[in-house]
C-alpha positions in Angstrom: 0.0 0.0 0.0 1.8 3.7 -0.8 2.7 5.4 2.1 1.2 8.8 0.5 -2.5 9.9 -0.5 -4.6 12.7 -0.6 -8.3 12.5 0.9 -10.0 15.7 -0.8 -7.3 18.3 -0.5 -5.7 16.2 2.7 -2.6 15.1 2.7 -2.1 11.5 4.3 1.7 10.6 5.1 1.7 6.7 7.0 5.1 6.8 7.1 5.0 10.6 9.2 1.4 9.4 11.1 0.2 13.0 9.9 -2.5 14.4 8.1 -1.4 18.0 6.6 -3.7 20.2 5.2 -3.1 24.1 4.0 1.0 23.5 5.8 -0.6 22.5 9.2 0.5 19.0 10.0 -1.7 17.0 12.2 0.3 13.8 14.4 -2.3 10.8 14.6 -2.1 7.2 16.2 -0.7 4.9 13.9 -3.5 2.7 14.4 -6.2 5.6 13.4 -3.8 6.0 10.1 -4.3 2.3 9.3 -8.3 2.6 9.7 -8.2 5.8 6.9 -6.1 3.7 4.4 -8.5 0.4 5.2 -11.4 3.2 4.3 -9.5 5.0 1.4 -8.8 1.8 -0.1 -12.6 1.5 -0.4 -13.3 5.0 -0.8 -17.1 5.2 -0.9 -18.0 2.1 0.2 -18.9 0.6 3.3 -16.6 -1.3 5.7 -17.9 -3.6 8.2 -17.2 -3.1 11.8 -15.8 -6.9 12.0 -13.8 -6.4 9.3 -11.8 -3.1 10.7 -11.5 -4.7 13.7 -9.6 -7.3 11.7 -7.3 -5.6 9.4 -6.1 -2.9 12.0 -6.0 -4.9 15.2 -6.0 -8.8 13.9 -6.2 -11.1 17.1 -5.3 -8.2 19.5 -7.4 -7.6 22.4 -8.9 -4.1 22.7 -11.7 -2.0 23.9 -15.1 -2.0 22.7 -14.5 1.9 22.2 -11.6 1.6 20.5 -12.8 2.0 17.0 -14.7 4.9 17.5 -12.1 6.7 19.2 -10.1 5.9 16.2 -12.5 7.2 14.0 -13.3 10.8 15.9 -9.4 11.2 16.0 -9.8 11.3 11.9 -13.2 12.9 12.1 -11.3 15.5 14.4 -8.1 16.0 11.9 -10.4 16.5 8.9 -12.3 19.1 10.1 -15.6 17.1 10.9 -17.8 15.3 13.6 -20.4 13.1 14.2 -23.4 15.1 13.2 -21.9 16.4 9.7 -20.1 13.4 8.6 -18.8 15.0 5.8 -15.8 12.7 5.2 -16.3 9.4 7.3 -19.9 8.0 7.5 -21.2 6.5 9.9 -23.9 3.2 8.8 -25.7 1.7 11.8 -24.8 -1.4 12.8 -22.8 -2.0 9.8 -19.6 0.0 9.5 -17.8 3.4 8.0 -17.5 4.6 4.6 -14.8 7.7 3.7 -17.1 9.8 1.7 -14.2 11.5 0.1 -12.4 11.7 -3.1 -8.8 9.7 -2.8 -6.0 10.0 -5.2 -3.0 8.0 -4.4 1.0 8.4 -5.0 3.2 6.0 -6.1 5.7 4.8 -3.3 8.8 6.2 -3.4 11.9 3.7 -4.1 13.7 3.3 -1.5 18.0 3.9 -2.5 19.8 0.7 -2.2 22.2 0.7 0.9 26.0 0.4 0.1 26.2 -2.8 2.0 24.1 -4.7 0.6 26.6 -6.3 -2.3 29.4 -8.5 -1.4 32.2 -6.9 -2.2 33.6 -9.4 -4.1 31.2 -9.7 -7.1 32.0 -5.6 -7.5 32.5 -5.4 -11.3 34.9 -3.8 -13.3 34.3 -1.0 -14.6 34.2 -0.7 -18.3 36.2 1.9 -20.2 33.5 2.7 -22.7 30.8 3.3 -19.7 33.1 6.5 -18.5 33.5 7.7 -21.9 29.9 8.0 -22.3 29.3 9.2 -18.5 31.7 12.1 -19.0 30.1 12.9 -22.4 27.1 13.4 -20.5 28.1 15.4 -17.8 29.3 18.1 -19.6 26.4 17.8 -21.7 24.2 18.5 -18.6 26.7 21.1 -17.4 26.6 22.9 -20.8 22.6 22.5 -20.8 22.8 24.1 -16.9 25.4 27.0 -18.2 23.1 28.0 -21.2 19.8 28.0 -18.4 18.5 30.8 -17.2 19.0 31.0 -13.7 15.6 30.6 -10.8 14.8 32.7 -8.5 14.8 31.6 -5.0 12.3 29.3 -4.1 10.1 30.3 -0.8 9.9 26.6 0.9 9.1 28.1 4.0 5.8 29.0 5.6 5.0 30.4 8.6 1.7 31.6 10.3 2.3 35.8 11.1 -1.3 35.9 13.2 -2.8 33.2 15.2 -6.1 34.7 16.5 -9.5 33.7 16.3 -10.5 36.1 14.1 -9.8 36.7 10.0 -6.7 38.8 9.4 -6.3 39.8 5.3 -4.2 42.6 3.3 -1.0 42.9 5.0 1.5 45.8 4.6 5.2 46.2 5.9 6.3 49.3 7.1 9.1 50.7 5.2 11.7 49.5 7.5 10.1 46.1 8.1 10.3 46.5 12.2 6.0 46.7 11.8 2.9 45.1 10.2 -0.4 46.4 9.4 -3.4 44.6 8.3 -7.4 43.7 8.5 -8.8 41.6 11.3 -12.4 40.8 10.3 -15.2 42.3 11.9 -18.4 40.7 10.1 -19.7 41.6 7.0 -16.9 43.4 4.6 -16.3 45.5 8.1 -12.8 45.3 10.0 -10.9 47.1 12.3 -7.3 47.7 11.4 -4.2 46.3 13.4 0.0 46.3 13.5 1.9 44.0 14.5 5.6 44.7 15.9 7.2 42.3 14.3 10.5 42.3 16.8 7.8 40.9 20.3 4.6 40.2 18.3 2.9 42.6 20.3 -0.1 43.4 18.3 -2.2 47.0 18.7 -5.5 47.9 17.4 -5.0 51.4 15.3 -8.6 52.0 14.2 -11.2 53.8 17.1 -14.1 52.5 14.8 -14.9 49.4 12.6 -15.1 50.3 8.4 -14.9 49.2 5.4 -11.4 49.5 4.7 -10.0 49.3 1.3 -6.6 49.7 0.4 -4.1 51.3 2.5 -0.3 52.9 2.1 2.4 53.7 4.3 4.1 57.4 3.8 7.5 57.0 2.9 9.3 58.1 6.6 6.5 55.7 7.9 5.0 57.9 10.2 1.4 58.1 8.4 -0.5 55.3 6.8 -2.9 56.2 4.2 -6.5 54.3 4.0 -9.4 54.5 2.1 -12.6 54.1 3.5 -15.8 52.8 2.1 -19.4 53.7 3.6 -21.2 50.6 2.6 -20.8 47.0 1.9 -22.3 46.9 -1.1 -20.1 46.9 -4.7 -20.2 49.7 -6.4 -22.9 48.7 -8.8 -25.3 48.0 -6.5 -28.2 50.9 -6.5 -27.3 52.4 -3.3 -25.6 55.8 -2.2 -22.8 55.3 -1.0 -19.5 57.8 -0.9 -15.5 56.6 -0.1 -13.3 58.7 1.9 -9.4 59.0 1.9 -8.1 59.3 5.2 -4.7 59.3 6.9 -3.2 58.3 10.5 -1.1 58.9 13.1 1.0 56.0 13.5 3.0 56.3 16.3 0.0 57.8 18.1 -2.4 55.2 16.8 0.3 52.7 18.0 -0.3 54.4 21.8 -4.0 54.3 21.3 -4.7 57.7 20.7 -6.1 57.4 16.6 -6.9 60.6 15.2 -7.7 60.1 11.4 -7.5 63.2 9.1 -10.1 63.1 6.3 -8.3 64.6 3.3 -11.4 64.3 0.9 -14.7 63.5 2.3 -17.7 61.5 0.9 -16.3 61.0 -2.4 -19.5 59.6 -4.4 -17.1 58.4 -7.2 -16.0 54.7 -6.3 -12.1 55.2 -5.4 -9.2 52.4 -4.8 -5.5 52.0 -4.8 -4.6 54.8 -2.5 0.0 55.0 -2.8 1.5 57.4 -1.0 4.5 58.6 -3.2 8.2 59.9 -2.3 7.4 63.5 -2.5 4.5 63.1 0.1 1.2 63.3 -2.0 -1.6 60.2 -2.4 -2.3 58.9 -5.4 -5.5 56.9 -6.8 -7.6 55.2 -8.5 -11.3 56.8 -9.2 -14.0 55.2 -11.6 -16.1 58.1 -12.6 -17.8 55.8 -15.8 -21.2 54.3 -15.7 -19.8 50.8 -15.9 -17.0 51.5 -13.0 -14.6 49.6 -16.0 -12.0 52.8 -17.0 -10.5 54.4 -14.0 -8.8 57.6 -14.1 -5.2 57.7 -12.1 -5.4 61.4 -9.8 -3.1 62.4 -7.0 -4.0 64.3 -4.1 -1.3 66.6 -2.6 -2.5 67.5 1.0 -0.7 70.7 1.7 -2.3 72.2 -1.1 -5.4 70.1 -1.4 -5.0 70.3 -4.9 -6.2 67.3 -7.1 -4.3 66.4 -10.0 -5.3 64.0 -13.0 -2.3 62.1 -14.7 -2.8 61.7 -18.7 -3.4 58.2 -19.4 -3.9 57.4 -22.8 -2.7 54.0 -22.7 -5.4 51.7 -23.7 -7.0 48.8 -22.3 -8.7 48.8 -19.2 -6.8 49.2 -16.2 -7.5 47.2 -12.9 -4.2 47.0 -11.0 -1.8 50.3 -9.9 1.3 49.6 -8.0 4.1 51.9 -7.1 7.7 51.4 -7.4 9.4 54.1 -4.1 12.9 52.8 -5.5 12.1 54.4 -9.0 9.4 56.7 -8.3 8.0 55.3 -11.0 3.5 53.5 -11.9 3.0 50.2 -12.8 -0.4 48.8 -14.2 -1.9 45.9 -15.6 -4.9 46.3 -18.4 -6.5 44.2 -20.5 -6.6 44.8 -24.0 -8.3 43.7 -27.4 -8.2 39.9 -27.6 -8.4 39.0 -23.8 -4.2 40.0 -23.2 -3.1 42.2 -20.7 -0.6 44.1 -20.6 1.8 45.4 -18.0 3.1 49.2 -17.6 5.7 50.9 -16.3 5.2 54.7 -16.7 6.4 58.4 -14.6 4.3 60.0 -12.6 3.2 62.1 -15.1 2.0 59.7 -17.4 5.1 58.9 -19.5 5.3 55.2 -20.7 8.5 53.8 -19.6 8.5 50.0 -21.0 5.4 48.0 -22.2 4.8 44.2 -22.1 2.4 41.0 -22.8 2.3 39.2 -19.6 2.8 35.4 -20.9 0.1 33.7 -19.2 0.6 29.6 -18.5 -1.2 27.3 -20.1 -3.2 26.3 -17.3 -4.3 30.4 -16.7 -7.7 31.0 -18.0 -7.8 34.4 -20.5 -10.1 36.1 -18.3 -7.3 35.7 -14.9 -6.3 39.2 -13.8 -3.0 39.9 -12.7 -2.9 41.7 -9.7 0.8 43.4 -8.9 2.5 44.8 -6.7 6.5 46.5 -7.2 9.7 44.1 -5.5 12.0 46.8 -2.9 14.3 47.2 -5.7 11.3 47.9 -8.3 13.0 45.5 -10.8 9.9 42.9 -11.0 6.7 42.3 -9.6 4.9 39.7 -7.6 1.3 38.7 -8.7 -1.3 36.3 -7.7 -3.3 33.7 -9.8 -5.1 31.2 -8.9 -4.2 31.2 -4.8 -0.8 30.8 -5.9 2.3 33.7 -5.8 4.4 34.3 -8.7 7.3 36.4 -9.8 6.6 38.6 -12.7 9.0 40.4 -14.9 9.0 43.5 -16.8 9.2 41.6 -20.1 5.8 39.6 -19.2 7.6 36.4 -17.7 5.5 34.5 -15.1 7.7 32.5 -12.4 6.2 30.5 -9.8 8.0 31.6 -6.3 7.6 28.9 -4.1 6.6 25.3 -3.7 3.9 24.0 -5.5 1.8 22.5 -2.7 0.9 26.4 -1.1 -1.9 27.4 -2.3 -4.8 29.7 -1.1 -2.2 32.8 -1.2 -3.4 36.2 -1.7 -2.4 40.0 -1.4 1.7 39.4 -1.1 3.9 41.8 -0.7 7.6 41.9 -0.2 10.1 42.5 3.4 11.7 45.9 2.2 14.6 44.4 3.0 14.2 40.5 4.1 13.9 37.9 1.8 10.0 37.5 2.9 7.2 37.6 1.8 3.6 38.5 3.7 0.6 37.2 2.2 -3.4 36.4 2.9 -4.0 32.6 3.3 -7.8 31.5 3.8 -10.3 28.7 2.7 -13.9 29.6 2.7 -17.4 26.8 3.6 -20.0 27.1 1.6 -23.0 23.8 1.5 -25.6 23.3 -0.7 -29.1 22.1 0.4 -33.2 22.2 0.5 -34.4 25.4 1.3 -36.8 25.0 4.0 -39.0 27.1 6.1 -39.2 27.2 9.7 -41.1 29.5 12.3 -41.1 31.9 9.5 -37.4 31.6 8.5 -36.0 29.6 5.5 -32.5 28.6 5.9 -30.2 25.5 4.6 -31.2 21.9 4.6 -27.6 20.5 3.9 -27.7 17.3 2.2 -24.5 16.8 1.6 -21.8 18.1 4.0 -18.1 19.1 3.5 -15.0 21.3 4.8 -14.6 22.7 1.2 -16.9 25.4 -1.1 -20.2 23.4 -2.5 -21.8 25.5 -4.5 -24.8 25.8 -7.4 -26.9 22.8 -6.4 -29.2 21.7 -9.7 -31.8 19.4 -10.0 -31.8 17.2 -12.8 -34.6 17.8 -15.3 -36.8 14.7 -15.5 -34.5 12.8 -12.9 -33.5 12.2 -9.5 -30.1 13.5 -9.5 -29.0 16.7 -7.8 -25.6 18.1 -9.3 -23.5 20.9 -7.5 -20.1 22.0 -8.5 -17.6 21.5 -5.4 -13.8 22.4 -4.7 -13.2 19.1 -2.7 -11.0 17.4 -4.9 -8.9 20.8 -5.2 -10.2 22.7 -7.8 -13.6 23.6 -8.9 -15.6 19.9 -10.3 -18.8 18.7 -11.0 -20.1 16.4 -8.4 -23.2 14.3 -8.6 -25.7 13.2 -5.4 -28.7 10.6 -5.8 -29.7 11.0 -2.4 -27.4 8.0 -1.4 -24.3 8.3 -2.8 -22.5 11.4 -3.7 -19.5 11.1 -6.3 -17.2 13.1 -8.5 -18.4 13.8 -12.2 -15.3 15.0 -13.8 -12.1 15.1 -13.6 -11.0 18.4 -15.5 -7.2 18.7 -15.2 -7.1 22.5 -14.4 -11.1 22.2 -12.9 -14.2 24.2 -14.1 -14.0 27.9 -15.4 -15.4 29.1 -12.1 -18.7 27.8 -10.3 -21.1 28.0 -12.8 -23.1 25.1 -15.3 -26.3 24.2 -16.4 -28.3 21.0 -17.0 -29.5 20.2 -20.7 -33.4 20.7 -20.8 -33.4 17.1 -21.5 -31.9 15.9 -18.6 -29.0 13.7 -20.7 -25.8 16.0 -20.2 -24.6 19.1 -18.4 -23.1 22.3 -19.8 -19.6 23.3 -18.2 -16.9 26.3 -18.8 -13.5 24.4 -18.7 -10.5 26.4 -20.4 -12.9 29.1 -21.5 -14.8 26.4 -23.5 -18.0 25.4 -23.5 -17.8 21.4 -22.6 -20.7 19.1 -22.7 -20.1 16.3 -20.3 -22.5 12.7 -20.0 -23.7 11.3 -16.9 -20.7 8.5 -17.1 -18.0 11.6 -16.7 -17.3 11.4 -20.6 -17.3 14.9 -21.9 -16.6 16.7 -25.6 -15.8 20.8 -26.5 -17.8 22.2 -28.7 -15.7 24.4 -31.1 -16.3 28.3 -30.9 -14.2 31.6 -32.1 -14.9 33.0 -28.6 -13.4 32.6 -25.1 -16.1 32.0 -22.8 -16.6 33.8 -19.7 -20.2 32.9 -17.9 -22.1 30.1 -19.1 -25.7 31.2 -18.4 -28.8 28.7 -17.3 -29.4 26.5 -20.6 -33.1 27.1 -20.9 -33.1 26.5 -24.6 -32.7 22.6 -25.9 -30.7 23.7 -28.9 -29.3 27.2 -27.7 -27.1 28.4 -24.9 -25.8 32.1 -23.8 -22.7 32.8 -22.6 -20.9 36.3 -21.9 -17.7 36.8 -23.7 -14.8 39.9 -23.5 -14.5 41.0 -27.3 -14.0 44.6 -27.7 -16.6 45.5 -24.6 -17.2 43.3 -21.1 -19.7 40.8 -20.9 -21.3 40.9 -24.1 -23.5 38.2 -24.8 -23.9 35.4 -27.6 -25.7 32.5 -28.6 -24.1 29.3 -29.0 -25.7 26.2 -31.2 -25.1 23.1 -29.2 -25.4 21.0 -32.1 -23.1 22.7 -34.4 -21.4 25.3 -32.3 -22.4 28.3 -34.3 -21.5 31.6 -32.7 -24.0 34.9 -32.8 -23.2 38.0 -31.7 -26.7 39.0 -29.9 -25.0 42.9 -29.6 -26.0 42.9 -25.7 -23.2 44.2 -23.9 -22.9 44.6 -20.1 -24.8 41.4 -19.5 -24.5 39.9 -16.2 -26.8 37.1 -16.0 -29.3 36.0 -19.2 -31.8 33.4 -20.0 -34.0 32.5 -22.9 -37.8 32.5 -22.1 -40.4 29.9 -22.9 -41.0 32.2 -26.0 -37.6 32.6 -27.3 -37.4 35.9 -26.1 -33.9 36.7 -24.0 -35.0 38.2 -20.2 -31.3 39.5 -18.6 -29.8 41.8 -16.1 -26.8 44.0 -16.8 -24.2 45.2 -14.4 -26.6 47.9 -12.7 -28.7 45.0 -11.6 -31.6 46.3 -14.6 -33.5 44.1 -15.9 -34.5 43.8 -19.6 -36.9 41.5 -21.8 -35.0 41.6 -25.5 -36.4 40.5 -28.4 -35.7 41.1 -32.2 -33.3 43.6 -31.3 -35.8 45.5 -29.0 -35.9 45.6 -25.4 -38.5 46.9 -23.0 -37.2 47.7 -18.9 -38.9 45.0 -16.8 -39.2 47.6 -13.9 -40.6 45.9 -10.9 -37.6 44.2 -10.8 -35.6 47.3 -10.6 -33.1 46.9 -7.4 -34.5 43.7 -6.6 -31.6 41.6 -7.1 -28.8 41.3 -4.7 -25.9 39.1 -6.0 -25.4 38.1 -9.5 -27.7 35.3 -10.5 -31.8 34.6 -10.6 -33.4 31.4 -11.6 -36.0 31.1 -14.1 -38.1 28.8 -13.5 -41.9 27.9 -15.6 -42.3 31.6 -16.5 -41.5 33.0 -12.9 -37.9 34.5 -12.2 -36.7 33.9 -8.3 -33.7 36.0 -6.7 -32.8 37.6 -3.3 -32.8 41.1 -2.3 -30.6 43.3 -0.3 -32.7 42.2 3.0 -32.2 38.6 2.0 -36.3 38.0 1.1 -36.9 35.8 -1.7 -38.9 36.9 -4.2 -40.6 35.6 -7.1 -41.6 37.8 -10.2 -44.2 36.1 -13.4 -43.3 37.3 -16.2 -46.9 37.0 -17.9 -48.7 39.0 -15.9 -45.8 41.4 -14.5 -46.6 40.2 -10.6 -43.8 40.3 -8.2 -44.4 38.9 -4.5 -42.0 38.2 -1.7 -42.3 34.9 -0.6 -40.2 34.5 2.2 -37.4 35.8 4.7 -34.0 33.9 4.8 -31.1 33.3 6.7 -28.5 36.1 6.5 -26.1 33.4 4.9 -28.0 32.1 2.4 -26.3 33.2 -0.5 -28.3 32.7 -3.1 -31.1 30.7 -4.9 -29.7 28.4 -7.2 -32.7 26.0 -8.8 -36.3 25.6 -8.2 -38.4 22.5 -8.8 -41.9 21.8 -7.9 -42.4 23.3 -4.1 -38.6 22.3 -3.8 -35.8 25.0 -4.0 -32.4 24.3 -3.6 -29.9 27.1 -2.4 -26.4 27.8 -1.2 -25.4 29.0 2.0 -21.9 30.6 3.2 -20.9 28.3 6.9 -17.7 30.0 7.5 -14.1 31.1 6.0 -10.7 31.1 7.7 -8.2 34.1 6.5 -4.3 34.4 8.1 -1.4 36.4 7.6 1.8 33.9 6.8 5.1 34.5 5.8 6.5 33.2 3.0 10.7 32.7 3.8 13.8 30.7 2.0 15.2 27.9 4.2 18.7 27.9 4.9 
């Protein structure tokens, strides 16, 4: 049996008795280890009590507990317990079953020891063997000469905060001695902290929770520049809301004494990226157009309180600012014509220093941003896709920077002068389930626990099945649940293109977005592309048997098309700013754009469906037998019929609900948000 496998994203090493999962290792009973691999073994089936007894204790004499114990030792190390069961099942009276998706490693040979041969059958050594061994050694050494050399790898992690609470977006002071960062209040609220980084004594800077967004230290490090948001809600959402830019105090928000200077207040134009440059003003971002898409780059001197507006006529659309102190120089990241993006380095007054493609890997879907921020010495850059960090040069090159088994890595920035690097690790827990009503509330029926994001539960048209897509064999998958058994679908090598899919009308096959294709995959896991001249984005609800929409990024965002499933056809519907879409029993296209409008379009015409106007919170409704379902801001579901124009709210529901995600009969099925873990770590070479 290999002495390595993974349970979900687990990691099981028998010859180590641990469990590590995220880089926190978990020491377990070697006995407890040899119950899992009995279970993975049999992954998904069910083991008899007798028969565990047997294979992990044989004729020894033990406890009538000590099975259980065994198994609430795993239960304990996976995350779960007796009531979830979202790994090990229990079935009364009969056994366990791991409830898990395994994937196992090849044992590792072991070297042979030097002892091991006689000495005396040692062989000579043959003259024509060395010729060809030094012929390739220096062929390896001329292939190593000619190789570019790596960066450092960053083996090392370590945790920065151990609290109880959510720590994100963390920021070195310029001479590395402090930390500043997030710790999670509820909603998008925090409070912000620092961290003193020579005792860990941590300090709490901010007199009030807020919505925090962004922040920058001066370049002495005596102030610290934030941003600060009014609401939760994104910017698109039909609410007033205004952003302030504030600085503080440090070293006398270090002692307690926090006394934020507003240097613009109640801003009404949506405002990010606050940098505070060498020569002591604040520069930003501001997104002053409808769509919030084409920011214009200002900088805010506040001894003058003059705002100035630096010429950028670069092209694309900008969504990342960083700035270099070593340099004094801007760096962006746009996306241009044909899904690239591009990478910037230009003065602060606008002037284009150097210009590149950033050379996305193959794995990296088209529609990955690539958020940056400037190394100490402003040579390269360090971005983050996918939960992983990488090293980015000003040519375009991506680099990974540390081993491949971190992952959930966010918002890094470099030590200014350590070779470290801070950066957000977190998971979150979202379960699908029945909606259900009780004593006037409707919350989550889970039917099918786990540690990991489940998400978009469907039910099968004309069937019994209930699909949901799920992260907990590491990336995002299709997963399928009969009310018995629940199993993986496919087996995408770089997962699903986000969370989203759709059932066939028929029932037969499901819709997925895998490498920016649309994929049609069978209810045995066998799946085929269907050939297109666009790069999908969203797949929308297939509500059409030989028609699907998707949202693609051609010249404008999320403009919609129409797909034929049969022979992959491609139209250009010339609906742009499409969030979510859906053919009607009619033919007729009902859809929301990024203001949360919604629209009935037909023939090129569309008429404003307006009691629906504000009514969606989120980014998806289900249509469902003429009648559209959603959530609003106060989390009551509604349902709206399109015949007749009615809308009616049919029930309030739990604040973590997150959304409605199918309807069938008098059954609905939604997906609820159980919790989320975020950390500051430090990412460090070993020795």
């Amino acid at each position: 049996m290999a002495q390595h496998f993974w349970v979900n994203n687990y990691f099981v090493d028998i010859s180590r008795n641990q469990i590590r999962h995220q880089q926190q290792a978990t020491q377990l009973p070697p006995k407890a280890l040899k119950v899992l691999e009995v279970l993975a073994s049999r992954a998904g089936d069910v083991v008899s009590l007798d028969e565990l007894m047997e294979l992990v204790w044989g004729k020894s004499v033990v406890g009538p507990n000590t099975l259980q114990r065994a198994i609430a030792q795993l239960r304990k190390a996976f995350g779960d317990d007796s009531k979830q069961q979202a790994f090990i099942k229990t079935h009364a009276k009969k056994g366990y079953s791991l409830e898990a998706n395994v994937r196992w490693e090849e044992s590792k040979t072991q070297p042979l020891q030097a002892d091991s041969a006689p000495a005396a059958t040692k062989p000579k050594a043959n003259k024509g063997v060395w010729i060809v061994a030094v012929v390739v050694i220096l062929a390896v050494g001329a292939l190593w000469a000619g190789k570019k050399p790596q960066s450092e790898l960053y083996d090392q992690l370590t945790p920065l905060t151990a609290s109880d609470e959510q720590e994100f977006n963390a920021s070195y002071s310029p001479d590395g001695k402090y930390l500043v960062f997030n710790r999670y209040v509820g909603q998008c609220i925090s409070h912000l902290w620092a961290k003193d980084l020579t005792n860990n004594q941590e300090v709490r800077l901010s007199d009030a929770p807020g919505h925090y967004d962004g922040l920058a230290w001066s370049a002495d490090g005596s102030s610290i520049a934030l941003v600060l948001q009014s609401s939760c809600e994104d910017a698109n959402e039909q609410v007033q809301q205004c952003w302030q830019l504030q600085t503080l105090d440090f070293a006398q928000a270090w002692k307690g004494e926090a006394n934020s200077l507003i240097r613009f207040d109640c801003e009404q134009t949506p405002t990010t990226h606050p940098l505070w440059l060498n020569d002591g003003r604040i520069a930003l971002l501001q997104y002053s157009d409808a769509n919030h898409k084409h920011p214009a780059l200002i900088i805010h001197d506040a001894r003058s309180e003059q705002v100035t507006k630096v010429p950028m006529d670069h092209g694309g659309q900008l969504y990342s600012l960083a700035y270099s102190r070593a340099k004094d120089i801007f760096a962006s990241t746009s996306t241009v014509e044909g899904n690239n993006h591009i990478l910037r380095t230009f003065t602060t007054d606008g002037q284009i220093l150097s210009e590149a493609t950033i050379k996305r890997l193959p794995q990296h879907s088209v529609y990955r941003d690539f958020p940056i921020t400037f190394s100490p010495d402003g040579e390269h850059f360090l971005t983050e896709v996918g939960g992983q960090i990488f090293r980015l040069s000003p040519n375009g090159d991506l680099e990974l920077l540390h081993t491949a088994g971190f992952s959930g890595l966010s918002n890094a920035v470099y030590h200014p002068n350590q070779t470290k690097i801070a950066a957000t690790q977190g998971s979150k827990d979202f379960d699908v389930g029945f909606l259900t009503t009780l004593q006037g509330m409707a919350d989550v029926e889970v039917f099918s626990r786990s540690t990991e994001v489940d998400i978009n539960s469907q039910f099968q048209p004309g069937g019994n099945l209930i699909s949901f897509a799920s992260y907990r064999s590491g990336d995002s998958q299709l997963w399928i649940t009969d009310g018995e058994t629940t199993y993986q679908l496919t087996r995408f090598e770089d997962g699903m293109r986000g969370l989203l899919y759709s059932w066939a009308p028929s029932g037969e096959a499901l819709a997925v977005n895998a490498n920016n294709k649309v994929v049609m995959v069978n209810l045995d896991g066998r799946h085929q592309s269907i050939d297109s001249p666009i790069a999908v984005n969203v797949l929308m609800p297939w509500t059409n048997p030989d028609y699907l929409l998707v949202t693609a990024n051609q010249s404008d965002k999320d403009q919609l098309f129409s797909i034929d499933v049969n022979t992959g056809a491609t139209t250009d519907l010339k609906l742009k700013d499409v969030m979510w879409a859906a053919y009607t029993d009619d033919n007729r296209i009902i859809y929301s754009d990024n203001q949360k409008h919604f629209w009935l379009w037909s023939q090129a015409k569309k008429e404003p469906l307006t009691a629906l106007q504000g009514k969606l919170y989120g980014k998806r409704a289900v249509l469902k037998d003429g009648h559209l379902y959603g959530l609003d801001r106060d989390n009551q579901l509604w349902r709206y019929e399109l015949a007749t124009d009615k809308f009616e709210t049919i029930a309030q529901v739990h604040k973590d609900v997150i959304y409605i995600s199918d309807v069938k009969s008098d059954q609905m099925l939604a997906t609820k948000f159980i919790g989320g873990r975020r950390e500051l770590v430090e990412l460090s070479v070993s020795d």
